[in-house]
Residue frames as a rotation matrix with the C-alpha (Angstrom) as fourth column:
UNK 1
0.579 0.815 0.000 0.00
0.815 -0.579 0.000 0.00
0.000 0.000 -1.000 0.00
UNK 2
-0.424 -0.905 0.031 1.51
0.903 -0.425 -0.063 3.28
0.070 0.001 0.998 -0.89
UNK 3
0.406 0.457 -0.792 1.05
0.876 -0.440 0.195 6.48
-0.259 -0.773 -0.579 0.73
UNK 4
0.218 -0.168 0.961 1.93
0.352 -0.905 -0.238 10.19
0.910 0.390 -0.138 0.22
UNK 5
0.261 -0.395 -0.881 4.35
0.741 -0.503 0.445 12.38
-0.619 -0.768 0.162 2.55
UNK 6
0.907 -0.066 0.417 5.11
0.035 -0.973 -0.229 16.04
0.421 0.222 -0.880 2.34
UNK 7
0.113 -0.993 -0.031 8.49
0.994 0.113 0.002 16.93
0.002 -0.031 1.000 1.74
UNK 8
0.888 -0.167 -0.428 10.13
-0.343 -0.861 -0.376 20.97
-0.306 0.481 -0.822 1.66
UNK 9
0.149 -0.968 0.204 13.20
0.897 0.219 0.384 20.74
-0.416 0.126 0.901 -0.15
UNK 10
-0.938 -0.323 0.123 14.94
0.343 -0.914 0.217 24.85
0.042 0.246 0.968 -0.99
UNK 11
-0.935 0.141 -0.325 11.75
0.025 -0.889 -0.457 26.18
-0.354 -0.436 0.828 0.06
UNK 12
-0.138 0.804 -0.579 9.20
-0.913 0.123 0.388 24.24
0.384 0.582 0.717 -1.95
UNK 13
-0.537 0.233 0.811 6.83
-0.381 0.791 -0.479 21.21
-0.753 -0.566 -0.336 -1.09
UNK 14
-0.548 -0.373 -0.749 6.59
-0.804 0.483 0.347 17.96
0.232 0.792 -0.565 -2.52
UNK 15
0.533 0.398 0.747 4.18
-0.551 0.833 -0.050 15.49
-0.642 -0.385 0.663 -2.02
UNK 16
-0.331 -0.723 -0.606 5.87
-0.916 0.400 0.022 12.21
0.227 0.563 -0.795 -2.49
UNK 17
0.639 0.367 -0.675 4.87
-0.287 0.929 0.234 8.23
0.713 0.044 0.699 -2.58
UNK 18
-0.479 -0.845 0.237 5.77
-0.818 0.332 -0.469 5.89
0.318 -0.418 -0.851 0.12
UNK 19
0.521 0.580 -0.627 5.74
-0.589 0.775 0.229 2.49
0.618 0.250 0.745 0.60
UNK 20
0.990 -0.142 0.005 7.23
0.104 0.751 0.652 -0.37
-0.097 -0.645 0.758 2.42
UNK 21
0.333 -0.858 0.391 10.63
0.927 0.220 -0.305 -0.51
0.176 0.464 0.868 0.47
UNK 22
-0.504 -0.558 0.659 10.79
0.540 -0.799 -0.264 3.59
0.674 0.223 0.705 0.86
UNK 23
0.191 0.548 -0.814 8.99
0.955 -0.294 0.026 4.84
-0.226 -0.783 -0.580 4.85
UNK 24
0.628 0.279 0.726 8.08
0.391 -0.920 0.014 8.11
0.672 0.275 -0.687 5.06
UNK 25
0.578 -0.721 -0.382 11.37
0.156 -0.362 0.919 8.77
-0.801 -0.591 -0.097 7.91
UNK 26
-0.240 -0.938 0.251 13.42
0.747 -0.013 0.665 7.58
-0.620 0.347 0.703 5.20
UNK 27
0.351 0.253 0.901 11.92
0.850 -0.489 -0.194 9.94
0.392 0.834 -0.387 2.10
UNK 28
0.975 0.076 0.207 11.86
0.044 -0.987 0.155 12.82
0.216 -0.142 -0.966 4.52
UNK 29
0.680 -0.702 -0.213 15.96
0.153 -0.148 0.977 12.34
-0.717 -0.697 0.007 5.24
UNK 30
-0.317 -0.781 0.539 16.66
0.805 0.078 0.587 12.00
-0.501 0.620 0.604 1.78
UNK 31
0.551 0.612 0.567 14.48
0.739 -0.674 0.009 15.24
0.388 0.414 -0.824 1.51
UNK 32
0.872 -0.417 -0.258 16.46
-0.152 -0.731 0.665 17.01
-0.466 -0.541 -0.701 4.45
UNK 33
0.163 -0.977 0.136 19.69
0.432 0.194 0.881 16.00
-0.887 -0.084 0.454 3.08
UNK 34
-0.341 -0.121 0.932 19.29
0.923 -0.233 0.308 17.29
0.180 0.965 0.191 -0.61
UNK 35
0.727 0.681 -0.085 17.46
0.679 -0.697 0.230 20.32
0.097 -0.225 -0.970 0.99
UNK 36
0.465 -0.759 -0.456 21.02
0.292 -0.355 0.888 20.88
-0.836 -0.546 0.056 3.17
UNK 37
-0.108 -0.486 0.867 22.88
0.994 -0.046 0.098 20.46
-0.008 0.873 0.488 -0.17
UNK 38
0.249 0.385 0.889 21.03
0.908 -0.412 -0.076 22.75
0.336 0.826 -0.452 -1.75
UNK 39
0.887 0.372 -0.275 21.69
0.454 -0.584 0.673 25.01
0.090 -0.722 -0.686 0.96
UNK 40
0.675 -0.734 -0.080 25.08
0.141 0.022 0.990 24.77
-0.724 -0.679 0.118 1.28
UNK 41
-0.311 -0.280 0.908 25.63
0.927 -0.299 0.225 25.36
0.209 0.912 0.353 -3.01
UNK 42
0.504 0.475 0.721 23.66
0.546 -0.822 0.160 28.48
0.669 0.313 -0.674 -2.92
UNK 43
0.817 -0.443 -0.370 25.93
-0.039 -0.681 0.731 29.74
-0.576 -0.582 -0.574 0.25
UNK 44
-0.014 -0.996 -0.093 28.96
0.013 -0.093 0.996 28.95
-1.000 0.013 0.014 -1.53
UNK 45
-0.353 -0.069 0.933 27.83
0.936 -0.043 0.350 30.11
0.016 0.997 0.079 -5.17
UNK 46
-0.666 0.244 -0.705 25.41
0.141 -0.887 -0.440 32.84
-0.733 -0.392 0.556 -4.47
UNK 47
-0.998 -0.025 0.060 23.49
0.061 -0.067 0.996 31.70
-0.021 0.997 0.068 -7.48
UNK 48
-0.623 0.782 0.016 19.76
-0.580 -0.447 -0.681 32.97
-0.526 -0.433 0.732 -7.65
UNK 49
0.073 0.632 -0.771 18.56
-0.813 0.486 0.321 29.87
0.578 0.604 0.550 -10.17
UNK 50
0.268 0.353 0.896 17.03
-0.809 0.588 0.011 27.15
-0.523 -0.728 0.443 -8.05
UNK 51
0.990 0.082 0.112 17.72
-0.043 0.949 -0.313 24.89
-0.132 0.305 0.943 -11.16
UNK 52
0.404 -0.870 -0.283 21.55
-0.383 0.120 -0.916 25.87
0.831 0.479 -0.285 -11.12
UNK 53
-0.318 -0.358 0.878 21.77
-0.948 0.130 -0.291 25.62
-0.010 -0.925 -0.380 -7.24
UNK 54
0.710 0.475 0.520 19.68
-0.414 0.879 -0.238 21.36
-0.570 -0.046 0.821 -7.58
UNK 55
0.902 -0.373 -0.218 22.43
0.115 0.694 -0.711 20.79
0.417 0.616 0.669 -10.34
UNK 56
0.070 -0.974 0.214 25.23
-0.533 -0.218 -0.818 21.54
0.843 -0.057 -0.534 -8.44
UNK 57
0.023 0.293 0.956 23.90
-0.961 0.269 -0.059 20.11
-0.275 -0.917 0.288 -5.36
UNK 58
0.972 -0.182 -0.145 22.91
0.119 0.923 -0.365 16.46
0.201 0.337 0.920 -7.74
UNK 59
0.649 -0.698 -0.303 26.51
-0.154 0.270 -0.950 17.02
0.745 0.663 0.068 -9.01
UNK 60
-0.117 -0.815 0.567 28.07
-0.787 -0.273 -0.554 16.95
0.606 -0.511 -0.610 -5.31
UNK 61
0.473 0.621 0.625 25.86
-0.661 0.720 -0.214 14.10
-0.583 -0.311 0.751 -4.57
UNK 62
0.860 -0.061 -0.506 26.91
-0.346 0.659 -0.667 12.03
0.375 0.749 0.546 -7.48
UNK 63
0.409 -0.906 0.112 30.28
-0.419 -0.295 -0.858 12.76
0.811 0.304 -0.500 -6.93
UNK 64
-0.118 -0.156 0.981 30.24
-0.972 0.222 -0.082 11.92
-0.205 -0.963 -0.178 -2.90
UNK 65
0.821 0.411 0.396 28.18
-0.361 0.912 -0.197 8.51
-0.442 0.019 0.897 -3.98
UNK 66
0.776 -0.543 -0.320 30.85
-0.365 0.026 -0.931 7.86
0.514 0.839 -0.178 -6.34
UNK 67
-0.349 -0.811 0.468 33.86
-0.837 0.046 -0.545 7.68
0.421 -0.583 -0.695 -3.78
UNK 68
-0.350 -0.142 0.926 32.09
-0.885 0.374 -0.277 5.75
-0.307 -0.916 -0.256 -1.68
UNK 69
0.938 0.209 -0.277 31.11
-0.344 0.653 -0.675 3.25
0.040 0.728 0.684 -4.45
UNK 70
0.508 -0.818 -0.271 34.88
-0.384 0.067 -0.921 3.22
0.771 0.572 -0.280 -4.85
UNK 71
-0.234 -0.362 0.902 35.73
-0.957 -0.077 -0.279 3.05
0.171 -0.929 -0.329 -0.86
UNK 72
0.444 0.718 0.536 33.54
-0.692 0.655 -0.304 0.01
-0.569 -0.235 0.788 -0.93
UNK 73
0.796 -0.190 -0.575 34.95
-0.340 0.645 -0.684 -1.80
0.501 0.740 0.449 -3.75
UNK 74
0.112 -0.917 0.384 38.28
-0.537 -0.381 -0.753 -1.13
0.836 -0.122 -0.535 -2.09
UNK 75
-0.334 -0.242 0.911 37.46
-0.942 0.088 -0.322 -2.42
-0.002 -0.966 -0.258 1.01
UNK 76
0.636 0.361 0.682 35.44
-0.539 0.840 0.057 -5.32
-0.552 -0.404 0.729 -0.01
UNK 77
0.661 -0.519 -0.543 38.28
-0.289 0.492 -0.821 -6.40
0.693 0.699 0.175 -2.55
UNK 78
-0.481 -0.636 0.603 40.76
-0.833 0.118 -0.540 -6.45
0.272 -0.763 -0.587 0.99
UNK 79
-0.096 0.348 0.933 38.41
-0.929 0.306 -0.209 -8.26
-0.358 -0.886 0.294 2.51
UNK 80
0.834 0.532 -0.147 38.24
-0.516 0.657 -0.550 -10.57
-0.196 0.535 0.822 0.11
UNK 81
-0.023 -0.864 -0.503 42.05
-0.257 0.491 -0.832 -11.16
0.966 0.110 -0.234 -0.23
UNK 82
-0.540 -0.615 0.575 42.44
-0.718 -0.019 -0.695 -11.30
0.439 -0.788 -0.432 3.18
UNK 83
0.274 0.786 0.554 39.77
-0.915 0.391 -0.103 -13.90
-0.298 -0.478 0.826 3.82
UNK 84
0.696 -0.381 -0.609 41.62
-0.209 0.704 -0.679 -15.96
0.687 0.599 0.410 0.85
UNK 85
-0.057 -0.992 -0.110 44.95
-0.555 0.123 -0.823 -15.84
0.830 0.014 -0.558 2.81
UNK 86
-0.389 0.174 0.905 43.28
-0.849 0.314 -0.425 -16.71
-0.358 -0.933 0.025 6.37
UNK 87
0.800 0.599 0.037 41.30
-0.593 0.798 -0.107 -19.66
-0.094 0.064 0.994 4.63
UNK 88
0.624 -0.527 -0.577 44.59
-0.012 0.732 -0.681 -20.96
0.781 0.432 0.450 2.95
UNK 89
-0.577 -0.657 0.486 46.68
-0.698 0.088 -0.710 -20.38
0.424 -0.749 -0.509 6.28
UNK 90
0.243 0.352 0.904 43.72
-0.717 0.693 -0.078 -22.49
-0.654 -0.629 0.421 8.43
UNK 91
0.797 0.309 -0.519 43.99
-0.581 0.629 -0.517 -24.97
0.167 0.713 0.681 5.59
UNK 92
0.213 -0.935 -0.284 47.71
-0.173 0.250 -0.953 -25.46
0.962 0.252 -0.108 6.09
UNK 93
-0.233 0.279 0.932 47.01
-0.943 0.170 -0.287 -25.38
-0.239 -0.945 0.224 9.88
UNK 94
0.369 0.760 0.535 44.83
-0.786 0.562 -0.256 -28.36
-0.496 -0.326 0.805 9.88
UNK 95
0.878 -0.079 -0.473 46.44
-0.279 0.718 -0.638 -30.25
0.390 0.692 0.608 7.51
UNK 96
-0.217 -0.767 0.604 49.43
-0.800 -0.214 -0.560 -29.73
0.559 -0.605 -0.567 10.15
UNK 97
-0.458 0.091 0.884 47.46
-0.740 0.513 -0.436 -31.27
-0.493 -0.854 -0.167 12.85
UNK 98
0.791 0.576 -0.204 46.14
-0.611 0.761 -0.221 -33.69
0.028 0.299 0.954 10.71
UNK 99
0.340 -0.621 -0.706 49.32
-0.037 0.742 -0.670 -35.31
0.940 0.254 0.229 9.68
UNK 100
-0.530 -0.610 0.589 50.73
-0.689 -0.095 -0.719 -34.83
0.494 -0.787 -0.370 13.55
UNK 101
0.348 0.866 0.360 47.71
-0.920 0.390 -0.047 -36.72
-0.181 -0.315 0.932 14.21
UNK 102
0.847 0.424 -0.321 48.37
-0.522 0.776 -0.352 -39.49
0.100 0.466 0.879 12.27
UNK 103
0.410 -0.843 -0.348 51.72
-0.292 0.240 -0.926 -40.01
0.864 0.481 -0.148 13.32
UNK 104
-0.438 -0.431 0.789 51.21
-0.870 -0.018 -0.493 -40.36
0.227 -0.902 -0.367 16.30
């Protein structure tokens, strides 16, 4: 079932859909957060078009998502080597005590 929440985002209100996959806490944080953006281009441009101050704001969004697309890869590619090396070290472990095992 999907529902309708009021958003302001740079001084205008949005009615927006929500649903299970997208609660109306979350809509309104990704409403306050693009709002802040927007807030925080237009102090540090001074630019009086709302549609130049939303693309610059998207374009610092993108850009943030981006890194941390990249931070992620990064980290889950470590995690991934480093999970190889610990598997093949227990491997060689055990196969230690195995043969000590048997030899005794």
């Amino acid at each position: 079932m999907s529902t309708n929440t009021i958003v302001n985002i740079f001084g205008k209100n949005y009615t927006l859909g929500v649903d299970q996959d997208h609660p109306t806490d979350h809509v309104q944080l990704v409403a306050q957060l693009i709002d802040e953006r927007m807030q925080q281009v237009k102090g540090e441009i001074r630019a009086d078009s709302p549609l130049q101050v939303a693309i610059l704001a998207s374009l610092n969004l993108v850009e943030e998502l981006m890194s941390l697309r990249e931070d992620y890869a990064s980290a889950e590619s470590d995690i991934t080597q480093r999970t190889s090396r610990l598997t093949a070290s227990l491997g060689l472990l055990f196969a230690e005590v195995e043969a000590s095992s048997s030899d005794s």
